[in-house]
Biopython code that builds the backbone (N, CA, C, O; Angstrom):
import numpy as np
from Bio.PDB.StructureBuilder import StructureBuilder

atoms = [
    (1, "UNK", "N", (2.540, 1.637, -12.894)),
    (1, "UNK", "CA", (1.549, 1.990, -11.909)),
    (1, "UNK", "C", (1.671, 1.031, -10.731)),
    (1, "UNK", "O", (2.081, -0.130, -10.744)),
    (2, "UNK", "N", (1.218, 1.781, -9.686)),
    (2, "UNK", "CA", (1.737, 0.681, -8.367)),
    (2, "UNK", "C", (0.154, 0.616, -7.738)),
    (2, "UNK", "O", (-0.778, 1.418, -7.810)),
    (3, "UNK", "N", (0.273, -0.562, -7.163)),
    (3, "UNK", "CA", (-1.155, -0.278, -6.337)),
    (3, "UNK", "C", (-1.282, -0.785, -5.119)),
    (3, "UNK", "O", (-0.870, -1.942, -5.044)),
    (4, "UNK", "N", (-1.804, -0.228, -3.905)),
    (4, "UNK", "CA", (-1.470, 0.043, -2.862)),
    (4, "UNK", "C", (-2.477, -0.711, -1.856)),
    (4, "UNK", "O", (-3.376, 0.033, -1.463)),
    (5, "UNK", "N", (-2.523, -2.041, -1.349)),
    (5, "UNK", "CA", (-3.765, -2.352, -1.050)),
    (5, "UNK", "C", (-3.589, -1.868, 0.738)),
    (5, "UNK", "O", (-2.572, -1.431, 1.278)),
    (6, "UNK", "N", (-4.739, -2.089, 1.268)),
    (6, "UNK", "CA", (-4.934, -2.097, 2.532)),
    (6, "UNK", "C", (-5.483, -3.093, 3.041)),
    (6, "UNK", "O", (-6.615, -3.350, 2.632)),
    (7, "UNK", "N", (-4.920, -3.916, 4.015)),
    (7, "UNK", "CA", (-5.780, -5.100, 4.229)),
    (7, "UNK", "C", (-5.617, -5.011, 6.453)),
    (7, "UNK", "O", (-4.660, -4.779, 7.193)),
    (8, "UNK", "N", (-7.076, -5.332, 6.716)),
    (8, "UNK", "CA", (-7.010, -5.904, 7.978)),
    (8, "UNK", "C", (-7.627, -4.729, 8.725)),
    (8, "UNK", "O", (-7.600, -4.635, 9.953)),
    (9, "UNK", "N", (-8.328, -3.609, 7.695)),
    (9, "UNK", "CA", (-9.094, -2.683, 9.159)),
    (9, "UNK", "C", (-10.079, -2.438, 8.546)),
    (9, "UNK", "O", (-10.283, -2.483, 7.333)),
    (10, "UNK", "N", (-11.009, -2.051, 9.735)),
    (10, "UNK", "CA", (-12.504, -1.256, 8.814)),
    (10, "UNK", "C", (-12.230, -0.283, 7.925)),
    (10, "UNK", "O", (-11.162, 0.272, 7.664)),
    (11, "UNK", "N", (-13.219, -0.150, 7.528)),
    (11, "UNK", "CA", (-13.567, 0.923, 6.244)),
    (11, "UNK", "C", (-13.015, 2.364, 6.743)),
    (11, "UNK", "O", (-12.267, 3.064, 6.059)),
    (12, "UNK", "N", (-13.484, 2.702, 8.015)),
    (12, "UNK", "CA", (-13.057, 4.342, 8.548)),
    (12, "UNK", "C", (-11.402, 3.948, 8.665)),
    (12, "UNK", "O", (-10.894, 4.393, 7.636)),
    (13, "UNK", "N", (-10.555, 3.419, 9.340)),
    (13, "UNK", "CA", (-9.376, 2.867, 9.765)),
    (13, "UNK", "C", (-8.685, 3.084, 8.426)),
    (13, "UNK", "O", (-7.946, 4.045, 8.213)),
    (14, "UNK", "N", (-8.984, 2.075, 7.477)),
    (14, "UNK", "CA", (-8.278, 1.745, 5.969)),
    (14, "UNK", "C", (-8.885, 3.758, 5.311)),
    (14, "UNK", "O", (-7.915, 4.376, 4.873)),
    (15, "UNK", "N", (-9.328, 4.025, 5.297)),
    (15, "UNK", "CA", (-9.537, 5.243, 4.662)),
    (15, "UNK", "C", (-8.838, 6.550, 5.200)),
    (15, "UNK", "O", (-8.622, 7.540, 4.502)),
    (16, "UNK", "N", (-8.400, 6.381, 6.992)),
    (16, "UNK", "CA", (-7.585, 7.261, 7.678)),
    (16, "UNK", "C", (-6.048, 6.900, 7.155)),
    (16, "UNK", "O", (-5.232, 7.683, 6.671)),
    (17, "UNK", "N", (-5.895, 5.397, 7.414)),
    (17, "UNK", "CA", (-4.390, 5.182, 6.878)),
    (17, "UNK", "C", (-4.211, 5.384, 5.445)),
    (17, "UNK", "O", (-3.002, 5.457, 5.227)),
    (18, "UNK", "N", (-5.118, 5.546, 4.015)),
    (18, "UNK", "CA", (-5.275, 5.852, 2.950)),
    (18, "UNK", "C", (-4.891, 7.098, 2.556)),
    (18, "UNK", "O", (-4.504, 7.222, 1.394)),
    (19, "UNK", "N", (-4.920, 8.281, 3.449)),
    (19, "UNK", "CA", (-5.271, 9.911, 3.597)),
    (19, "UNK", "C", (-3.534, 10.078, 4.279)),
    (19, "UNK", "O", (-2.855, 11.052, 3.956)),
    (20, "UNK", "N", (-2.941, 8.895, 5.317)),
    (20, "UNK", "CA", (-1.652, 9.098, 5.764)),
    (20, "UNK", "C", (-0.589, 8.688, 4.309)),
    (20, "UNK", "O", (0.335, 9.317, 3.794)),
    (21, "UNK", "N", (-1.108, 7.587, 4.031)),
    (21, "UNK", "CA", (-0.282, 7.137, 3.160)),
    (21, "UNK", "C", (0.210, 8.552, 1.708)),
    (21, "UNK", "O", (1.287, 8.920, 1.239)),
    (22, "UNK", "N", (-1.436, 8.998, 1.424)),
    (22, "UNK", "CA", (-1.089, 9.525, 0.272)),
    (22, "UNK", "C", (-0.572, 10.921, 0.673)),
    (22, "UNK", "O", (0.040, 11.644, -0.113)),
    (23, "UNK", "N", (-0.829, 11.215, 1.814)),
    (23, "UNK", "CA", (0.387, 12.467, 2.466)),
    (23, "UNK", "C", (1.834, 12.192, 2.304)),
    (23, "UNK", "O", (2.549, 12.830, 1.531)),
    (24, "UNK", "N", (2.154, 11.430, 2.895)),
    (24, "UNK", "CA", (3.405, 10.891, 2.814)),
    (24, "UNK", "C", (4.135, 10.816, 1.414)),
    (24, "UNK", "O", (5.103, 11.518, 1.122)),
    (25, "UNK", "N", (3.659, 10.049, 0.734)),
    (25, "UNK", "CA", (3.571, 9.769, -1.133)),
    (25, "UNK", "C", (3.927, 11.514, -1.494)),
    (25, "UNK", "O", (5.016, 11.905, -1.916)),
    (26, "UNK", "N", (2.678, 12.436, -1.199)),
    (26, "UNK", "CA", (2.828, 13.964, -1.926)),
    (26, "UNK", "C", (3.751, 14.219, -0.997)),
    (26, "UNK", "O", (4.575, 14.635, -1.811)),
    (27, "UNK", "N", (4.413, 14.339, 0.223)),
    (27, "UNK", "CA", (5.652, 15.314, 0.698)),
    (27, "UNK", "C", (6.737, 14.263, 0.533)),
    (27, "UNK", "O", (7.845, 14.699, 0.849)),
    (28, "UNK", "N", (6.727, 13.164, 0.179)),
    (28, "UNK", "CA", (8.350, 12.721, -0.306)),
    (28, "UNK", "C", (8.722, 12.578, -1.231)),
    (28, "UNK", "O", (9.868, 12.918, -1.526)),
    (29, "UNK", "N", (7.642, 11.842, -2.319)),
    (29, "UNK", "CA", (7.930, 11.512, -3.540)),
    (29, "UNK", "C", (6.907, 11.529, -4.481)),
    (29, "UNK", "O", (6.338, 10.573, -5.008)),
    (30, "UNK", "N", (6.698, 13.002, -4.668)),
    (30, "UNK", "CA", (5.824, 13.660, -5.278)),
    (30, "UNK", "C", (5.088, 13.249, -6.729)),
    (30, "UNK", "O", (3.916, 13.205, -7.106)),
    (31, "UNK", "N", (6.881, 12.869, -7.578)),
    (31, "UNK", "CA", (6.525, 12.184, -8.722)),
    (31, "UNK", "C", (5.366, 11.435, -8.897)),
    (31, "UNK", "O", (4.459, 11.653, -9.700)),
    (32, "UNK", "N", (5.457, 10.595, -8.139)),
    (32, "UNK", "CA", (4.891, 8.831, -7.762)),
    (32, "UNK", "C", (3.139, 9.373, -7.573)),
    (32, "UNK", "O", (2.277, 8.699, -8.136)),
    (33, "UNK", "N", (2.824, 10.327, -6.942)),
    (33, "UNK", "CA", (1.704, 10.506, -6.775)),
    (33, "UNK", "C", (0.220, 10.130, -7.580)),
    (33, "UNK", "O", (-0.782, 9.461, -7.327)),
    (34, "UNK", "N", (0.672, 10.901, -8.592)),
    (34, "UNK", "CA", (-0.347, 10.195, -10.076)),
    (34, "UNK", "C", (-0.312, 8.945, -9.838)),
    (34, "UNK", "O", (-1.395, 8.529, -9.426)),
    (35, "UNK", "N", (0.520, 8.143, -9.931)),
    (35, "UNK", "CA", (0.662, 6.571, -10.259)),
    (35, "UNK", "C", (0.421, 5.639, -9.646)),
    (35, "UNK", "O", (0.267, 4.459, -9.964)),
    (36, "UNK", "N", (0.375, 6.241, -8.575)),
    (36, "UNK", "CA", (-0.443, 5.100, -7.460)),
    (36, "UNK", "C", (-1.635, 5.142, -7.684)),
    (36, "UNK", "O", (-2.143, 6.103, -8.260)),
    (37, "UNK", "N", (-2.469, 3.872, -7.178)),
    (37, "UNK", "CA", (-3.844, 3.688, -6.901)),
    (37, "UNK", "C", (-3.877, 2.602, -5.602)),
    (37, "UNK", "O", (-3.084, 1.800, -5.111)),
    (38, "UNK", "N", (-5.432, 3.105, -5.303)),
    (38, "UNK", "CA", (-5.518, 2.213, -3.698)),
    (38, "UNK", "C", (-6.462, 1.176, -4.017)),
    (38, "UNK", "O", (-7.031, 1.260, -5.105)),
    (39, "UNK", "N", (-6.782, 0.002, -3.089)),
    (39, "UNK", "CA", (-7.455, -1.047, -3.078)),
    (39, "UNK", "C", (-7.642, -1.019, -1.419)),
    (39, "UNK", "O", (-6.733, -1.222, -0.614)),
    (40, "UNK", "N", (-8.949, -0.736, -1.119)),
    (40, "UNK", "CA", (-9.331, -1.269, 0.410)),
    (40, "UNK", "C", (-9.935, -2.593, 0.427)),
    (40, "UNK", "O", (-11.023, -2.853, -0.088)),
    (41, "UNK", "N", (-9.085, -3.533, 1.124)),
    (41, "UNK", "CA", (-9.676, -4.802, 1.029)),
    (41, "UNK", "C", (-10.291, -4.972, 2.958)),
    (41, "UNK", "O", (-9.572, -5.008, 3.956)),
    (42, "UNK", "N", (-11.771, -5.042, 2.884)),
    (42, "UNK", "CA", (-11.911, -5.568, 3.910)),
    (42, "UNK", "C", (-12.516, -6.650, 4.907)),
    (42, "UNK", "O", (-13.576, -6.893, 5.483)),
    (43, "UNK", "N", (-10.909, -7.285, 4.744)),
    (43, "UNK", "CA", (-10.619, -8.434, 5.076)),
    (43, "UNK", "C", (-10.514, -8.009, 6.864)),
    (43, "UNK", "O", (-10.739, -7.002, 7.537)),
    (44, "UNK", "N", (-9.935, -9.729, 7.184)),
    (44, "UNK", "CA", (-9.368, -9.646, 8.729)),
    (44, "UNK", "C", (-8.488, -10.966, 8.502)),
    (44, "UNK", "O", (-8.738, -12.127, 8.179)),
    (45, "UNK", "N", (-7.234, -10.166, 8.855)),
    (45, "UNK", "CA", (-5.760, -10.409, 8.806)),
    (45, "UNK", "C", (-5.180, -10.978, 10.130)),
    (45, "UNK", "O", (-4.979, -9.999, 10.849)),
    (46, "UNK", "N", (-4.859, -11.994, 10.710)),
    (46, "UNK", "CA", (-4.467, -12.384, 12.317)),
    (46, "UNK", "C", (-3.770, -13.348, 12.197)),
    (46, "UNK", "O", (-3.954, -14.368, 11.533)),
    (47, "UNK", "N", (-2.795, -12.998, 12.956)),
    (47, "UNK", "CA", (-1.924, -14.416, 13.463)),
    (47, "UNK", "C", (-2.225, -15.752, 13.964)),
    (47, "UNK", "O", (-3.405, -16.085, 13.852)),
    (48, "UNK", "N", (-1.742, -16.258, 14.282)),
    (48, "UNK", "CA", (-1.613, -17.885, 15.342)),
    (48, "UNK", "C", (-2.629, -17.669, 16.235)),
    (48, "UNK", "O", (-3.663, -18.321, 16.379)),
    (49, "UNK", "N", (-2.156, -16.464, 16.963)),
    (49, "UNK", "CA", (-2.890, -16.046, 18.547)),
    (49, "UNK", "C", (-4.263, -15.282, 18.236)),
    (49, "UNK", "O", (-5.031, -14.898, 19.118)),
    (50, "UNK", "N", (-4.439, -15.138, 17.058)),
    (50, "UNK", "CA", (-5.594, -14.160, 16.346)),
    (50, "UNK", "C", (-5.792, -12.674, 16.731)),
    (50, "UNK", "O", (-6.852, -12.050, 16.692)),
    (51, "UNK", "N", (-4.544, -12.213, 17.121)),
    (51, "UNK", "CA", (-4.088, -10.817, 17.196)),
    (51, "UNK", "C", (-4.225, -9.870, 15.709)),
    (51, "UNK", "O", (-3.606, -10.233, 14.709)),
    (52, "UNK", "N", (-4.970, -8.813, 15.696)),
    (52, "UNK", "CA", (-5.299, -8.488, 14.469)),
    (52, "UNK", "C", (-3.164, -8.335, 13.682)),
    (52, "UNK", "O", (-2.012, -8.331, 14.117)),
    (53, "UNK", "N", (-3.762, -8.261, 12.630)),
    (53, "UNK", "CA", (-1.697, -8.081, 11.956)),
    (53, "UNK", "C", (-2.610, -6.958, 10.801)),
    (53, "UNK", "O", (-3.433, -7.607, 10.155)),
    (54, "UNK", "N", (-2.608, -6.431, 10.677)),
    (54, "UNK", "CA", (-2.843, -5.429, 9.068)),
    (54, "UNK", "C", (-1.810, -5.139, 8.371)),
    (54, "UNK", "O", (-0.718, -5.347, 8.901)),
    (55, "UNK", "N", (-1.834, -4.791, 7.513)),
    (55, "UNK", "CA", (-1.058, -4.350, 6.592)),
    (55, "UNK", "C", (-0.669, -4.065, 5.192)),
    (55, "UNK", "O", (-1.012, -4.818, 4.281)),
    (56, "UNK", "N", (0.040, -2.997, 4.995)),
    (56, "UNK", "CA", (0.107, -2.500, 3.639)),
    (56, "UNK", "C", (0.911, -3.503, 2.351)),
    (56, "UNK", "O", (2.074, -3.908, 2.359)),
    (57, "UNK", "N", (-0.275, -3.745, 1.171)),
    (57, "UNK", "CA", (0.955, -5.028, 0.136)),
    (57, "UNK", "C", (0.889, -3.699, -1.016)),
    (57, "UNK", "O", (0.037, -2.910, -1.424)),
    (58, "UNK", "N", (2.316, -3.983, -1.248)),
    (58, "UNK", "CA", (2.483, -3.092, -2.650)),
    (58, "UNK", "C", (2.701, -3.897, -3.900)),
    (58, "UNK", "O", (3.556, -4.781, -3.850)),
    (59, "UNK", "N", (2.139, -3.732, -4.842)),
    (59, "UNK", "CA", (1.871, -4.415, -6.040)),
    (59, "UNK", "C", (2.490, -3.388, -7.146)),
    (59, "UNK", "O", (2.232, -2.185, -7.185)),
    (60, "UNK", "N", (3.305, -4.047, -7.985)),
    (60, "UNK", "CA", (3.416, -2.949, -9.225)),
    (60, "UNK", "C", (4.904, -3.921, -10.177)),
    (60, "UNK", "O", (5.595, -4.787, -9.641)),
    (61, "UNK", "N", (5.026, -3.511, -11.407)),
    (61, "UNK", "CA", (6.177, -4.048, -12.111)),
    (61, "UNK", "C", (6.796, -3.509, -12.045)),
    (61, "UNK", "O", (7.768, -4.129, -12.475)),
    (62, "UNK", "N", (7.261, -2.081, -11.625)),
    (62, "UNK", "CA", (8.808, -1.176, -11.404)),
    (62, "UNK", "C", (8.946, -1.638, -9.770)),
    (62, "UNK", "O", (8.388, -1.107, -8.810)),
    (63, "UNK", "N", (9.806, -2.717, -9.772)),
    (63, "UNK", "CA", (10.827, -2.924, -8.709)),
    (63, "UNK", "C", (11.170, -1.936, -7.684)),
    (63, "UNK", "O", (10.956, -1.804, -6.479)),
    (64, "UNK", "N", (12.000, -1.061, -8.933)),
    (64, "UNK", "CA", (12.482, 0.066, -8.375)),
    (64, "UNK", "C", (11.569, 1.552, -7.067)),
    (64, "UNK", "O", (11.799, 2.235, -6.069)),
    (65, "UNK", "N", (10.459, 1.232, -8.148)),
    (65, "UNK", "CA", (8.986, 2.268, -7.177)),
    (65, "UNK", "C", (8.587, 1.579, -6.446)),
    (65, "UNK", "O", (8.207, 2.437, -5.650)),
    (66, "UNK", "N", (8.226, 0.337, -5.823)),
    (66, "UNK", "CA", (7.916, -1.028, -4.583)),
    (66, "UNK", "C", (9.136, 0.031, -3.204)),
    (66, "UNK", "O", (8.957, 0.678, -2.172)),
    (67, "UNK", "N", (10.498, -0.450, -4.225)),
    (67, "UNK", "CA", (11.423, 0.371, -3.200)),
    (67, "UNK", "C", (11.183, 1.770, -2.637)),
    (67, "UNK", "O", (11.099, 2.030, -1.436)),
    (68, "UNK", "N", (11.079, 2.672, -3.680)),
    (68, "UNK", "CA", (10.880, 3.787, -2.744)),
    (68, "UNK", "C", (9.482, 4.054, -2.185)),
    (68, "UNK", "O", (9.008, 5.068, -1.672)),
    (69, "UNK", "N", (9.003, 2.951, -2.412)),
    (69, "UNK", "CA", (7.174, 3.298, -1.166)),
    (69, "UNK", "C", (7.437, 2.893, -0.232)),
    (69, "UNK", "O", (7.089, 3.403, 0.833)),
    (70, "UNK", "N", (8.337, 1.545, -0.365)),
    (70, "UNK", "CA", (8.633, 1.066, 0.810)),
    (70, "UNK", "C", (9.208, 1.769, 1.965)),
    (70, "UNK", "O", (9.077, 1.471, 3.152)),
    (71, "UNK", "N", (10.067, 3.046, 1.289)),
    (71, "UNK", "CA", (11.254, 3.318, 1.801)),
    (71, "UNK", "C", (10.514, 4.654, 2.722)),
    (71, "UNK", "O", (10.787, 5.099, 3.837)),
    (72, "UNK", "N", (9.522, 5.028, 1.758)),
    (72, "UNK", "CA", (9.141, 6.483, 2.736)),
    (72, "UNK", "C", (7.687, 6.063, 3.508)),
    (72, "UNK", "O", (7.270, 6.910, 4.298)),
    (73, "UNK", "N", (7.034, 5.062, 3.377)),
    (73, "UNK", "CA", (5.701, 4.412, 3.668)),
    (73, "UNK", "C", (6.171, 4.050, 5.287)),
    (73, "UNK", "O", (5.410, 4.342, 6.209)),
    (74, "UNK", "N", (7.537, 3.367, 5.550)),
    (74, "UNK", "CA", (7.768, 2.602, 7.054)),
    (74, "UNK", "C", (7.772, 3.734, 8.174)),
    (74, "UNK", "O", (7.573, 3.288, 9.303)),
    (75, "UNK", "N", (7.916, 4.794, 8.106)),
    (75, "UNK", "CA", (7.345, 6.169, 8.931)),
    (75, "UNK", "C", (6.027, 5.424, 9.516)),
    (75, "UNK", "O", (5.849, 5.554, 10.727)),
    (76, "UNK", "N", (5.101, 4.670, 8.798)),
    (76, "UNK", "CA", (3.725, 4.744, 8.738)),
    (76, "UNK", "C", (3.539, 3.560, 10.119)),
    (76, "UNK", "O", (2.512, 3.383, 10.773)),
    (77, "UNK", "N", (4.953, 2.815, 10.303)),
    (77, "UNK", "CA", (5.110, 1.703, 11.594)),
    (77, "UNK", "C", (4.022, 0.541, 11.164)),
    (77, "UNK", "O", (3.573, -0.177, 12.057)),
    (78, "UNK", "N", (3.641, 0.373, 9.944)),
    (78, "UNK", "CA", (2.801, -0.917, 9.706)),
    (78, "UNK", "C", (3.142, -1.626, 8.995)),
    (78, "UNK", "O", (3.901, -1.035, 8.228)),
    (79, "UNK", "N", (3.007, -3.085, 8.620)),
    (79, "UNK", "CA", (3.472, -4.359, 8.075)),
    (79, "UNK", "C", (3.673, -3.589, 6.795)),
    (79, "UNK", "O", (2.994, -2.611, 6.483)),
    (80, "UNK", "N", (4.680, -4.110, 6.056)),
    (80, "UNK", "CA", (4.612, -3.794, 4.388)),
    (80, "UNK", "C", (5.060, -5.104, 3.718)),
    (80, "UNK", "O", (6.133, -5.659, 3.955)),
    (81, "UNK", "N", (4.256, -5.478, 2.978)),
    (81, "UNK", "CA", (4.474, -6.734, 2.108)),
    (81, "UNK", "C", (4.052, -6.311, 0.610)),
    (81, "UNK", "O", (3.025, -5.760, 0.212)),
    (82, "UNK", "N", (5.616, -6.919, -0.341)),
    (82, "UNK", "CA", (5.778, -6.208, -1.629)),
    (82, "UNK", "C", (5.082, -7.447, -2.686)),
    (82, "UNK", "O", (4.770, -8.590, -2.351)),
    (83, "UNK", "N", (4.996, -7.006, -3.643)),
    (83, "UNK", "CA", (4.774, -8.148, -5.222)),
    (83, "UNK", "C", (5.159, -7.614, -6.107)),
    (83, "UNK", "O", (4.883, -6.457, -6.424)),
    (84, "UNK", "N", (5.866, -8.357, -6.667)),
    (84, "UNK", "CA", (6.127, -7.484, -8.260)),
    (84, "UNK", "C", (5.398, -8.497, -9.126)),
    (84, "UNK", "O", (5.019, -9.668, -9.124)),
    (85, "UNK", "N", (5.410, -7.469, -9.816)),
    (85, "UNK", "CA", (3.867, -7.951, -11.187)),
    (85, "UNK", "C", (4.743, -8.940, -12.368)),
    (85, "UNK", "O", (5.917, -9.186, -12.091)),
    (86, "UNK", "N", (4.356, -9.314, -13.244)),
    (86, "UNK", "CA", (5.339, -9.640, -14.597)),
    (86, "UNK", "C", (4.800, -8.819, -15.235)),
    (86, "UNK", "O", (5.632, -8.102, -15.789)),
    (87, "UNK", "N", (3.720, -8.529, -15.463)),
    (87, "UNK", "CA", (2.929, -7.279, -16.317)),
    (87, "UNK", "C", (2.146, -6.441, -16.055)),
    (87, "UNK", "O", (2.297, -5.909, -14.955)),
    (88, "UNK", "N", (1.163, -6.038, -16.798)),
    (88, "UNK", "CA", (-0.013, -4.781, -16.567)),
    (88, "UNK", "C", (-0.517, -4.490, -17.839)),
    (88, "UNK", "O", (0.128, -3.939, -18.731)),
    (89, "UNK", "N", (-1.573, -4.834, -17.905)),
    (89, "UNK", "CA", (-2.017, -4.433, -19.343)),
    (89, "UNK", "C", (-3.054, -3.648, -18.903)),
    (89, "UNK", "O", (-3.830, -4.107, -18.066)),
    (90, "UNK", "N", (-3.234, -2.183, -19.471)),
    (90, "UNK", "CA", (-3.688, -1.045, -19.377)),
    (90, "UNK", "C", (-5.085, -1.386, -20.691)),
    (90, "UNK", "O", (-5.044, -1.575, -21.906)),
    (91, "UNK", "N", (-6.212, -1.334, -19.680)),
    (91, "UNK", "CA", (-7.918, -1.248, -20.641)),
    (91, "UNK", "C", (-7.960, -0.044, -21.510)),
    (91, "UNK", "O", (-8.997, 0.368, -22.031)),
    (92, "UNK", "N", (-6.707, 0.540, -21.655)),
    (92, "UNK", "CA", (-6.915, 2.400, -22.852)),
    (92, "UNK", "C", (-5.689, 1.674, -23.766)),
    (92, "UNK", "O", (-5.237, 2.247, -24.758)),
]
sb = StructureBuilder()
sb.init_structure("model")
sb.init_model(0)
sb.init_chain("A")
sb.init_seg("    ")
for serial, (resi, resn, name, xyz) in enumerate(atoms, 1):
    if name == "N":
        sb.init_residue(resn, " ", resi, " ")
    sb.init_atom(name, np.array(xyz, "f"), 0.0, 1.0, " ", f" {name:<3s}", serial, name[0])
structure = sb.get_structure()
């Protein structure tokens, strides 16, 4: 499972780019759809100059799925910063 945070916009902003993202996700890589989940974090994200920076972090232990979000997500023209997990222990 991958999980998809949003960090650095309001609530309406992070919920419009939420609705792009998971478009994107269902017309490229349909599989993946189920398996994602989102996290709106709202934070405020800024540089040196305190220019807002936002951006999408992908979290998950398949390497391999980080890659292809990455790969069809950059359409989206916003920061992407990855993590890979060591684990996931599932509460079921």
């Amino acid at each position: 499972m991958s999980n998809i945070e949003i960090h650095g916009l309001d609530r309406a902003k992070a919920n419009f780019l939420g609705t792009k993202v998971l478009d994107v996700i269902g017309r490229k890589i349909p599989e993946l759809q189920s398996d994602v989940v989102f996290t709106i974090c709202l934070d405020y994200c800024f540089n040196i100059n305190k220019e807002p920076q936002p951006f999408l972090r992908i979290c998950s232990t398949d390497i391999d799925e980080i890659k292809k979000l990455v790969e069809v997500l950059k359409e989206l023209e916003i920061d992407i910063e990855t993590l890979e997990i060591a684990d996931f222990v599932s509460a079921k």
